[in-house]
Structures are given as C-alpha cells and as structure tokens.
N, C-alpha and C positions, 0 to 999 in steps of 0.2 A: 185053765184060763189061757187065751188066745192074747199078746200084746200085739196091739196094734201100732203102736212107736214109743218110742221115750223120749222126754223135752227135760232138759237139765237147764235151771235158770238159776243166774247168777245175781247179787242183788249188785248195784254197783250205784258210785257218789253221783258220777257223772254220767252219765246214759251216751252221751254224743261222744266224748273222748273212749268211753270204752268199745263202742260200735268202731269208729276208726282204728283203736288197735286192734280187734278180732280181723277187721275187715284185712288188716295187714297184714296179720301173721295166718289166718287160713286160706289166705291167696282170692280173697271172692266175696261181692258186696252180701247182705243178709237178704233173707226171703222175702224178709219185709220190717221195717220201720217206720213205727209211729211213738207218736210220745207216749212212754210206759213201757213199750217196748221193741226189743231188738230180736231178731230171731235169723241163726245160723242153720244151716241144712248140716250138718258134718257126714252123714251118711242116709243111705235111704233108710226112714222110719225114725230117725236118729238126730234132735237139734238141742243146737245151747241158744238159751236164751236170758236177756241181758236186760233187769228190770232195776228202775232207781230204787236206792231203798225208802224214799219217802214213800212212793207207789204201793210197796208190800205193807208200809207201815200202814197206809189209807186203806189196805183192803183189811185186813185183819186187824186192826185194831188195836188196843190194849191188852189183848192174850198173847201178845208177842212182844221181846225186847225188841229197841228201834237196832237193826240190822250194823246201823254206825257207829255202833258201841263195841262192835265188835273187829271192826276192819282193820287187816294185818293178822288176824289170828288166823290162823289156818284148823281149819275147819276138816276138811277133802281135797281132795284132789281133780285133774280131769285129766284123762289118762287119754290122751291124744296116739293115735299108731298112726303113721307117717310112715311117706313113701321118703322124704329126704328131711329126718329132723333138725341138721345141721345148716339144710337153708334157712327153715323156718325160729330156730333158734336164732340167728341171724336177725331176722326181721322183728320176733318178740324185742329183741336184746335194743335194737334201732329206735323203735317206735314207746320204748318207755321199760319193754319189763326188766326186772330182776335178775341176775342170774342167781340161782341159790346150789346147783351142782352141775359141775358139766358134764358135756354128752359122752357117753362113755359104757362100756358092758357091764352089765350089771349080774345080779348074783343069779338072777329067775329067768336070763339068757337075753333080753333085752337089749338094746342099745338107746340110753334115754338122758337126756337132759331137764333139771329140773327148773323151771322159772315163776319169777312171780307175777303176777297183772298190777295191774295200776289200784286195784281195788283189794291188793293182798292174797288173791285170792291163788292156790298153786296150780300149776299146769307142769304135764309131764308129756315132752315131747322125744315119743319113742317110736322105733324100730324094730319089728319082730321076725323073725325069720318064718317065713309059710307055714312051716310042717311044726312048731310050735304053740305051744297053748299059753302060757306066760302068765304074769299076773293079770295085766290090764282088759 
C-alpha cells in the first residue's frame, strides 16, 4: 500500500488561540482555516491539524469520551525535526507552552527539547544529525 500523506489532528479547547500558537512556533500561517478546523503543512505529504474538541465530539458521537476529560494527560507525542530547535523553543516557551525538559542530547543521538501546548498536548522539538536514523 502506497501513502499518499499523513494529517495528525490535535483536538484542542480553543481553536483560535491554538492556531496562533502553532502559527508562532512553526514560523507560518496554516493552509487553511475555518471553524472546526486548522490545518499546518509541516512537510510535503505531512500536516497537523487542530480540531476543537466539541467538533470531534459532534462528529462521532457517544462511542467516544468528550476529548476534555482528558486534557493535560499526555497521550503522544509530535516529534517535530527542526533546523534550529532552540529558536522555536523560544517562541513555544513565549506564546504559552510549557517547558517540561530542556533542549539537550539525548540518549538515541538527538538534540531535543520537550514542551507542552496550551491544550497539554507534548511536542518534541528536535535536531538530528543527517546521516542518522533516531527515534522520531
């Protein structure tokens, strides 16, 4: 089987305030924005997208718990490779997130910092050296 791309969506409280902090910290407005959703390009084939949780609640229904019962628990990760994670650490750190470890070498060869969103959710802003395979 042939992937044509992957969309990684986040559920989040506030839709406007989280589009503003992504828009901060990946340096670039979203592909596009409307109410229910947010949508990042982060690489070709490659976007996160940023849905309220009421929204996923109204699509699916009562087969799912309401998403805001769970915020703050971490879940996943989004394992962000960056050309300079120490600016964009900067800018997460400015516009609301978390810091939960700083940027630093890690054990899988990495250079990564770990933070958190405004909706709990974790972000790992890392640097990989080319010739490297790593976790992320």
């Amino acid at each position: 089987m042939r992937y044509k791309g992957c969309e990684f969506i986040l559920y989040c409280a506030d839709q406007e305030k989280s589009r503003l902090f992504y828009e901060m910290i990946l340096g670039r407005p979203p592909l596009f924005h409307v109410p229910g959703m947010t949508q990042f390009e982060l690489a070709p084939g490659a976007r996160l997208g940023l849905m309220p949780e009421k929204s996923i609640k109204t699509l699916l229904g009562e087969e799912v718990c309401n998403p805001s019962r769970g915020a703050g628990i971490p879940r996943c990760e989004v394992y962000l490779l960056l050309e300079d994670p120490g600016a964009v650490l900067k800018r997460a750190l400015s516009v609301g997130g978390r810091l939960l470890s700083p940027l630093k070498e890690r054990d899988w060869g990495d250079r990564a910092a770990y933070v958190m969103d405004l909706d709990g959710h974790v972000l790992a802003l890392a640097q990989r050296e080319e010739n490297q395979g790593g976790e992320g």
